[in-house]
C-alpha positions in Angstrom: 107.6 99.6 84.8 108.6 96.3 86.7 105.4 94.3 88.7 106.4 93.4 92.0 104.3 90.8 94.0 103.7 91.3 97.9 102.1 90.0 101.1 101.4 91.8 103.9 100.7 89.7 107.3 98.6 91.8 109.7 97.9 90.6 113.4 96.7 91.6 116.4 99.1 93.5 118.7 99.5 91.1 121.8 98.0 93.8 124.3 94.6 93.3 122.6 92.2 90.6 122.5 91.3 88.6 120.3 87.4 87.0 120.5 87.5 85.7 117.3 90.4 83.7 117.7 89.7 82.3 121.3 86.2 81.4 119.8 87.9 79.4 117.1 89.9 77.7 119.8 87.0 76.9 121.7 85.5 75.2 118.8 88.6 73.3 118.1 88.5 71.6 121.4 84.8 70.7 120.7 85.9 69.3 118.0 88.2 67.0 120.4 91.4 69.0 119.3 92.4 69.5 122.8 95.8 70.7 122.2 95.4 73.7 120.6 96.5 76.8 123.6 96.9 79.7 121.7 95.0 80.9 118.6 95.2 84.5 117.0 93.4 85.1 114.1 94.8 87.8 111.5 94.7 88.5 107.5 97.1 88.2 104.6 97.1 90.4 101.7 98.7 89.7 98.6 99.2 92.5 95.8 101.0 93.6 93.1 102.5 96.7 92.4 104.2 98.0 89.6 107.2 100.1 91.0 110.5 101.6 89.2 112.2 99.3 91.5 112.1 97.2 94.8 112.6 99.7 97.3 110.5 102.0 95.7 107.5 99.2 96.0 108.6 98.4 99.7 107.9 102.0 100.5 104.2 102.1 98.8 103.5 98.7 100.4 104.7 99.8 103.5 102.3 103.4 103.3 99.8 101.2 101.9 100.0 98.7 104.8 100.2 101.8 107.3 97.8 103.7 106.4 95.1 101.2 104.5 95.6 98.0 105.0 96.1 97.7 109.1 94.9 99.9 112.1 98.1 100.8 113.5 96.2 101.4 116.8 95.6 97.4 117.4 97.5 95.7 114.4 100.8 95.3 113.7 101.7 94.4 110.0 104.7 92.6 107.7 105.9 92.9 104.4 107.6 90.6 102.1 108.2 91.5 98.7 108.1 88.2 96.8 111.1 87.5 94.6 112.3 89.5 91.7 110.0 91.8 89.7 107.2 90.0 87.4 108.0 90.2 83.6 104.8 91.6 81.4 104.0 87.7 80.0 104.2 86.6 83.8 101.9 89.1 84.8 99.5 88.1 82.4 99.9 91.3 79.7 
């Protein structure tokens, strides 16, 4: 069964704060980087899956990323299935 490789970008919904990230900026201009206005701090997640084919792995990331991977209440997430599918030597078998 093919490997596919993924990343899944989750952020913040806009409507929520985020402390961490306007701490970070705060630090930044102590650090006498003054120019620095908006900072949002979020997580990437990089997998693979094996799949029988692309969509097929876009629909498991996508549960995955619904479900496990982000709180749909405050986070919004991406997916981006990476290139073609991962031959067994590439994946390391």
């Amino acid at each position: 069964m093919p490997l596919f490789q993924a990343r899944v970008q989750v952020s913040l919904r806009p409507s929520v704060l985020d402390p961490a990230g306007e701490a970070t900026r705060a630090a930044a201009a102590r650090l006498g980087i003054d120019g620095v206005r908006r900072l949002r701090i979020g997580k990437a997640i990089e997998l693979e899956l094996e799949a029988a084919d692309a969509l097929a792995a876009r629909q498991q990331i996508e549960l995955l990323s619904d479900r496990l991977l982000a709180n749909p209440v405050i986070e919004n997430w991406q997916v981006e299935v990476l290139g073609n599918p991962l031959s067994d030597e590439e994946a390391g078998q």
